[in-house]
VODREN-658524 format. One record per atom (N, C-alpha, C): chain; atom name; x, z, y. Coordinates in steps of 0.1 Angstrom, whole numbers, plus 5000, padded with zeros to 4 digits. Layout:
ATOM cadena atomo east   up north
ATOM      A    CA    X    Z     Y
...
//
This chain:
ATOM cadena atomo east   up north
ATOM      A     N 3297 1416  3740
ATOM      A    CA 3288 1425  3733
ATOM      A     C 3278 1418  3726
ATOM      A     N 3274 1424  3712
ATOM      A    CA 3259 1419  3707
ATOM      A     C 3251 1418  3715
ATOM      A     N 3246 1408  3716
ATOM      A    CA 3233 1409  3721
ATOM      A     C 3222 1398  3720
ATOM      A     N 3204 1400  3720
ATOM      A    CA 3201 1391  3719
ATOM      A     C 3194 1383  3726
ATOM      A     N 3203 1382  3740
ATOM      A    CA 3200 1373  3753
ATOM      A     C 3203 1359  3748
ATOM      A     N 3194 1348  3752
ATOM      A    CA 3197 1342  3751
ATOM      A     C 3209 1332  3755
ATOM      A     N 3221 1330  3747
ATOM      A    CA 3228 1323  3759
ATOM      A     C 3242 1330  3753
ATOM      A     N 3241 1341  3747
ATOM      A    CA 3249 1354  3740
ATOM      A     C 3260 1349  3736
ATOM      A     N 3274 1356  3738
ATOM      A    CA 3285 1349  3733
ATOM      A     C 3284 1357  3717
ATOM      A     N 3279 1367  3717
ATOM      A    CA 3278 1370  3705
ATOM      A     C 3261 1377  3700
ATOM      A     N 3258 1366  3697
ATOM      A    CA 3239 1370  3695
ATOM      A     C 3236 1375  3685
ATOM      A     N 3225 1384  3686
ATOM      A    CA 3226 1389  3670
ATOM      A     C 3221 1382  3660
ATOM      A     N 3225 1383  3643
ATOM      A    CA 3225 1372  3634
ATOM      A     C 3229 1378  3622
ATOM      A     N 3218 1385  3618
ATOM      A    CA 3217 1395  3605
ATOM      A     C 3231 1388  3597
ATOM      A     N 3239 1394  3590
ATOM      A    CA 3250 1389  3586
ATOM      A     C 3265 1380  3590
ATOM      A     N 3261 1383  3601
ATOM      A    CA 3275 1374  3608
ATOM      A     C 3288 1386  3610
ATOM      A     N 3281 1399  3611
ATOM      A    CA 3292 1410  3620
ATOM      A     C 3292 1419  3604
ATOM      A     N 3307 1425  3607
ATOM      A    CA 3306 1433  3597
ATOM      A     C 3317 1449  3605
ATOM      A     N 3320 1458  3604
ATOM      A    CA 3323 1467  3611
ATOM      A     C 3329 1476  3595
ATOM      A     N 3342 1477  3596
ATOM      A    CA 3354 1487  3594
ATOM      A     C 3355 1496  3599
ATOM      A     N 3351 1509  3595
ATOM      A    CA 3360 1523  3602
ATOM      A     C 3361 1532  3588
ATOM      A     N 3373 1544  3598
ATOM      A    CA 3374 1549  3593
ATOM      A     C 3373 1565  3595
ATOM      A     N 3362 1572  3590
ATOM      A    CA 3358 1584  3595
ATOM      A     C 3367 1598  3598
ATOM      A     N 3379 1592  3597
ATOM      A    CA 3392 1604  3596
ATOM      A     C 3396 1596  3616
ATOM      A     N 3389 1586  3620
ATOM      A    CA 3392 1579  3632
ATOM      A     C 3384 1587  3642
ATOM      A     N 3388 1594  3651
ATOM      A    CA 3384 1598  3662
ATOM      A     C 3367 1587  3666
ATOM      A     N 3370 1578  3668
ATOM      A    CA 3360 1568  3677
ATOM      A     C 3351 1564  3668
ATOM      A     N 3355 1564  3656
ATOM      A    CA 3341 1557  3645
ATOM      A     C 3332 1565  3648
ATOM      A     N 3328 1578  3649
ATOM      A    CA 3312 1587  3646
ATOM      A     C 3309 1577  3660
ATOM      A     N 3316 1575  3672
ATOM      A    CA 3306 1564  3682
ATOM      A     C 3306 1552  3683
ATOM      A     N 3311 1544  3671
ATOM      A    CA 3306 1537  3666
ATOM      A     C 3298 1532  3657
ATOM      A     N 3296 1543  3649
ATOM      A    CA 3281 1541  3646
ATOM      A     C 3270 1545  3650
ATOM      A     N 3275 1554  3660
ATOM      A    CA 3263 1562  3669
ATOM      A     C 3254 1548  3678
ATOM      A     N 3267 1542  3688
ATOM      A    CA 3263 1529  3688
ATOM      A     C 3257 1514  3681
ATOM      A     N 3259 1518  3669
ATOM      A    CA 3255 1507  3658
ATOM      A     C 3239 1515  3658
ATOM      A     N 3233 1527  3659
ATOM      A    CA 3220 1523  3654
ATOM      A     C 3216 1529  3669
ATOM      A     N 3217 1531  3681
ATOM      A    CA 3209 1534  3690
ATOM      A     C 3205 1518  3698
ATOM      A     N 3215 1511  3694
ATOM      A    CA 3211 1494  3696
ATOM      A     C 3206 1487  3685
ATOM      A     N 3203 1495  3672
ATOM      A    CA 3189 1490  3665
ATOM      A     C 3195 1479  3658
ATOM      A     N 3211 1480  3657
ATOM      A    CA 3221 1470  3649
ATOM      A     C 3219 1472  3634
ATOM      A     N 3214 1482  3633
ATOM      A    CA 3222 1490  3617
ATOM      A     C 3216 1481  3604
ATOM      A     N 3205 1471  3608
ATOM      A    CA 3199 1462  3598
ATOM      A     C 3206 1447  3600
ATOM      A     N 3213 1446  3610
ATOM      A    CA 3217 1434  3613
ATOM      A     C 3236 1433  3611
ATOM      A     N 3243 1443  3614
ATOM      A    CA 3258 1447  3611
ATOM      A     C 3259 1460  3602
ATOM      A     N 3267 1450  3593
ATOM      A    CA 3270 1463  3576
ATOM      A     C 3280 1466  3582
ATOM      A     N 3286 1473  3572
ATOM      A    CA 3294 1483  3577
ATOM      A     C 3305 1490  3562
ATOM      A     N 3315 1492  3563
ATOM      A    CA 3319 1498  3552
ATOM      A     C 3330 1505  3555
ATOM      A     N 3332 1521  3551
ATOM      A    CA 3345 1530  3552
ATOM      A     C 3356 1532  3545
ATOM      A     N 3365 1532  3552
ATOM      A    CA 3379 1536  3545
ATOM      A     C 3378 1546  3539
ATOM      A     N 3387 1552  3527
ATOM      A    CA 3388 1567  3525
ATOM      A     C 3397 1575  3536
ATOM      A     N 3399 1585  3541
ATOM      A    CA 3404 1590  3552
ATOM      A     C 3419 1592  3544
ATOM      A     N 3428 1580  3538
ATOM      A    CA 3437 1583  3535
ATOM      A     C 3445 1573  3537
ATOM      A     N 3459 1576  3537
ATOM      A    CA 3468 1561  3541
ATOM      A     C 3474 1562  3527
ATOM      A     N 3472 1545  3524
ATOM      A    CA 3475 1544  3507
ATOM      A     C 3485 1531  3508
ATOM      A     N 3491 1527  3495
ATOM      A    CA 3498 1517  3493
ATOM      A     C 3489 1506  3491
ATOM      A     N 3488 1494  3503
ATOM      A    CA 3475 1482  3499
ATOM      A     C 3486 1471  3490
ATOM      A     N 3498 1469  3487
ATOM      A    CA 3498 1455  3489
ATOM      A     C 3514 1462  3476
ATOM      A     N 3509 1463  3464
ATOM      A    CA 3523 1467  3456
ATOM      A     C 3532 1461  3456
ATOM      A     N 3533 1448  3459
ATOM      A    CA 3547 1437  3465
ATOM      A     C 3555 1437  3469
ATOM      A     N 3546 1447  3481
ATOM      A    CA 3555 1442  3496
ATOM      A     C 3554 1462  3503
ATOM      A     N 3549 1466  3493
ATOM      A    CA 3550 1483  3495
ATOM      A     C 3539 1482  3505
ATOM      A     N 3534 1477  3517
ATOM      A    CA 3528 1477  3527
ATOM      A     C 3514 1486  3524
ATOM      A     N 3516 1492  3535
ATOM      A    CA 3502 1505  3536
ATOM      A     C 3495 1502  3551
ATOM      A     N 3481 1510  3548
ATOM      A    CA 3473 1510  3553
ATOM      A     C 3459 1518  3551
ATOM      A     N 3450 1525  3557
ATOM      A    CA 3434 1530  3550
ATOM      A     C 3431 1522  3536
ATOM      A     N 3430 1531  3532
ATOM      A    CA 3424 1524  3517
ATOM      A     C 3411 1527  3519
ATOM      A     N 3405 1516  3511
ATOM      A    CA 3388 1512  3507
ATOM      A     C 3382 1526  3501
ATOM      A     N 3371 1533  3503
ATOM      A    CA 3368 1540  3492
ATOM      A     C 3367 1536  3480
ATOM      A     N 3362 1535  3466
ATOM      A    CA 3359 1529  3455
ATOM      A     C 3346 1529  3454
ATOM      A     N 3338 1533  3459
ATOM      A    CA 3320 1531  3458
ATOM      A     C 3315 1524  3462
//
């Protein structure tokens, strides 16, 4: 877990963590619920998928959440 005990396998460190979800995902609204009630939300960015499954990789056909575009 984040945290900023000294000694921390993972301490906090404005820019080191970054956090993918996707809001069509059951568990994301508690993870970000958890991203700011631990006062993370300045220290771990964050960025969402569009709630769609798209073609990532034209090559190789391979899909997955696509990025929003904003």
């Amino acid at each position: 877990m984040v945290s900023e005990e000294e000694g921390a396998k993972y301490p906090v460190e404005s820019g080191r963590y970054h956090l993918y979800i996707n809001l069509a995902c059951p568990w994301a609204n508690g993870a970000l619920i958890a991203l700011h009630l631990n006062g993370l939300e300045d220290v771990v960015s964050f960025s969402t998928t569009a709630p769609e499954w798209g073609v990532v990789n034209q090559e190789t056909g391979r899909t997955s959440w696509v990025f929003d575009k904003n």
